[in-house]
C-alpha positions in Angstrom: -6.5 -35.8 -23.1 -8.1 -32.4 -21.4 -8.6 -29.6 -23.6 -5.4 -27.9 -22.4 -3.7 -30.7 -23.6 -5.1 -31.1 -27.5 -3.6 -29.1 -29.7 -5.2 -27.2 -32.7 -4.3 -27.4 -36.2 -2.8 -24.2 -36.4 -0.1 -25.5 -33.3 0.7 -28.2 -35.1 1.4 -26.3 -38.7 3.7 -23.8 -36.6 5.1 -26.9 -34.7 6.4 -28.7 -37.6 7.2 -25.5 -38.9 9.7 -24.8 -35.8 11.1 -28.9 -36.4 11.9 -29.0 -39.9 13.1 -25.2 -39.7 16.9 -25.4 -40.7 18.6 -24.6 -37.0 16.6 -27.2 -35.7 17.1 -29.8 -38.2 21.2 -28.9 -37.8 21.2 -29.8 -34.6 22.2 -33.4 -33.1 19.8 -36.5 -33.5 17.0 -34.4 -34.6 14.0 -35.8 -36.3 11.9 -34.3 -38.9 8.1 -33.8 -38.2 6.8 -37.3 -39.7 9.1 -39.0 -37.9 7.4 -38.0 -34.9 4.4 -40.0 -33.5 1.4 -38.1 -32.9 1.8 -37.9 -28.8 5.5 -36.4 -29.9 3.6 -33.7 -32.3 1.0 -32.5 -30.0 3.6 -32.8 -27.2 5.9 -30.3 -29.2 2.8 -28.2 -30.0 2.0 -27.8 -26.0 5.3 -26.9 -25.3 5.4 -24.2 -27.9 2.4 -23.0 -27.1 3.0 -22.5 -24.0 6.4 -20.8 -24.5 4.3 -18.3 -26.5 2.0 -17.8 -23.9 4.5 -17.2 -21.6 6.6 -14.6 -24.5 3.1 -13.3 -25.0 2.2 -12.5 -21.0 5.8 -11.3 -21.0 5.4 -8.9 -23.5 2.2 -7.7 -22.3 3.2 -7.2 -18.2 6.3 -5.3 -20.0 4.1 -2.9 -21.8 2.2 -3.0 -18.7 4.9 -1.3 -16.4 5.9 0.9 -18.9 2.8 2.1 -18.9 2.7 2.2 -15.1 5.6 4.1 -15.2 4.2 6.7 -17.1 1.6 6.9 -14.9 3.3 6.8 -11.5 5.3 9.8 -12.5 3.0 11.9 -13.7 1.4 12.8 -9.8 3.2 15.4 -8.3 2.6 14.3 -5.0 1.9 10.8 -2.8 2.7 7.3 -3.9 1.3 3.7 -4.2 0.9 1.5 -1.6 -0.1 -1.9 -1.1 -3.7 -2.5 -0.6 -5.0 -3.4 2.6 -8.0 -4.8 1.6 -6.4 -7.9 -0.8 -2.5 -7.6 0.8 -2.2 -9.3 3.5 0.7 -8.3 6.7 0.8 -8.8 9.9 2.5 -6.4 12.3 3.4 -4.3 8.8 5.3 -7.1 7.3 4.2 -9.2 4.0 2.2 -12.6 4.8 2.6 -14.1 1.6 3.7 -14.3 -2.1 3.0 -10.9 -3.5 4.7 -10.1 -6.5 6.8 -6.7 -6.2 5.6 -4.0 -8.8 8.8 -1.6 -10.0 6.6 0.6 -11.6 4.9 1.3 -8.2 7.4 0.2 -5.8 5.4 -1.5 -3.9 4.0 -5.4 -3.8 0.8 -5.7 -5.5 -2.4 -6.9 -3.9 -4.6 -10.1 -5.0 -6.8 -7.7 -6.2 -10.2 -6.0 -4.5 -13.2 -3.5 -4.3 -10.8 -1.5 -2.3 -8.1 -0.6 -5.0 -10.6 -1.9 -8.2 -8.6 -5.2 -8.7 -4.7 -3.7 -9.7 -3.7 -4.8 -5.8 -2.4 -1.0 -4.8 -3.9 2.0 -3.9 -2.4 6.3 -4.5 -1.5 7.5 -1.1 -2.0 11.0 -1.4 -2.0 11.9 2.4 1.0 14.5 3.7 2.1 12.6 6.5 4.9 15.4 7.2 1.5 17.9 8.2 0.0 15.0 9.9 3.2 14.5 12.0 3.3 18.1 13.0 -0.8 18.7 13.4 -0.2 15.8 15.9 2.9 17.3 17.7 0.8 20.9 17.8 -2.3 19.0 19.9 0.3 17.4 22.0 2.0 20.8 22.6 -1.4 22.3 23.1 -2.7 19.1 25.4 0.4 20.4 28.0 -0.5 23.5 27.8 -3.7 22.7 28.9 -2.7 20.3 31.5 -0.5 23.1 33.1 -3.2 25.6 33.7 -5.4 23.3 35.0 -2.8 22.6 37.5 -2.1 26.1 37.8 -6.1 26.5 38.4 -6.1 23.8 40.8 -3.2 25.1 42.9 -4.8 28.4 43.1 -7.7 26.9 44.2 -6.4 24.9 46.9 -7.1 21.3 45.0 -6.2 18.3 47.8 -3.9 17.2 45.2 -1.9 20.3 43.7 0.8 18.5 42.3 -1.6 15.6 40.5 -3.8 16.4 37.2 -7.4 15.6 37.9 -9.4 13.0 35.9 -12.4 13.7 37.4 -12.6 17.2 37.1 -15.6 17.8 34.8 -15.1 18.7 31.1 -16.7 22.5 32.0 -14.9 22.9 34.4 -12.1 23.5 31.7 -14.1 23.9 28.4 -12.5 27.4 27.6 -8.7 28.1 28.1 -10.1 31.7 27.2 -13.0 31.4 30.1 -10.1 29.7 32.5 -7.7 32.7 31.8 -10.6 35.5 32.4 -11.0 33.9 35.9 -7.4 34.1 36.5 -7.2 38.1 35.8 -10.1 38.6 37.9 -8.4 36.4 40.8 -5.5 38.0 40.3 -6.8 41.2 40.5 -9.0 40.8 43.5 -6.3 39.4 45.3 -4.0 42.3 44.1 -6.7 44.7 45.5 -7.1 43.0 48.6 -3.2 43.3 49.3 -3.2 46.7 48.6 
């Protein structure tokens, strides 16, 4: 017999404890504990040992997520998030058994540097002002893009109607430098009409 399969003293006092107790001796072809052979014993210890361990680990992942709970409330902003370091997905969808934690409603990680071994990580980060600080450079970026266009028309560019690529980076470094041009231009060319 391995290890895992022996059982101590003390499983086999609670053991026959558990047989000769009166609900189990009431019920149907029972036997009392020294009617048992030894393999039957240990074999009865094992199995209640193990149903402990598992009321036990129970008991202890219960107090676990309450805890959690209490935890995962009390930041006021951001939430958890699988880690990416010890949960694996591809294309953002789970690639394997990872367990599902209520507490931070997400599925927990095998455990890493990354999150220090509880599989999740806070996500503190405001996507809403990341959506918008993106939306800004793009609106910004056309702006851009038009008054080079605008530059390049006035300046009789071959290609008016196309935006450059190989236009040099000074060329355009300075909207503010750009626009100062364009007054003077206009200006000169305003004089010149006159």
């Amino acid at each position: 017999m391995t290890a895992s399969t022996h059982s101590t003293p003390e499983e086999l006092r609670f053991a026959e404890a558990m047989v000769n107790s009166d609900a189990a001796l009431r019920t149907y072809a029972s036997n009392e504990w020294d009617e048992l052979h030894d393999d039957g014993k240990t074999w009865i210890a094992i199995i209640i040992r193990e149903a402990m361990k598992t009321a036990a680990y129970a008991d202890a992942m219960a107090a676990i997520e309450a805890r959690m709970r209490d935890i995962v409330d009390t930041p006021p902003e951001g939430f958890w998030r699988s880690c990416t370091g010890c949960h694996e997905t591809f294309e953002g969808y789970s690639v394997g058994s990872y367990p599902w934690n209520a507490a931070m409603k997400c599925e927990l990680g095998a455990g890493c540097r990354e999150c220090g071994g509880i599989g999740a990580v806070w996500d503190d980060t405001d996507y809403d002002g990341m959506v918008e600080f993106m939306m800004q450079a793009d609106r910004e970026e056309d702006v851009a893009k038009r008054l080079q266009r605008a530059v390049l028309d006035m300046i009789g560019d071959p290609r008016p109607n196309e935006l450059r690529d190989d236009v040099s980076d000074n060329t355009f470094a300075s909207i503010d430098t750009t626009v100062g041009h364009l007054r003077r231009l206009r200006l000169a060319l305003a004089e010149l009409a006159a």
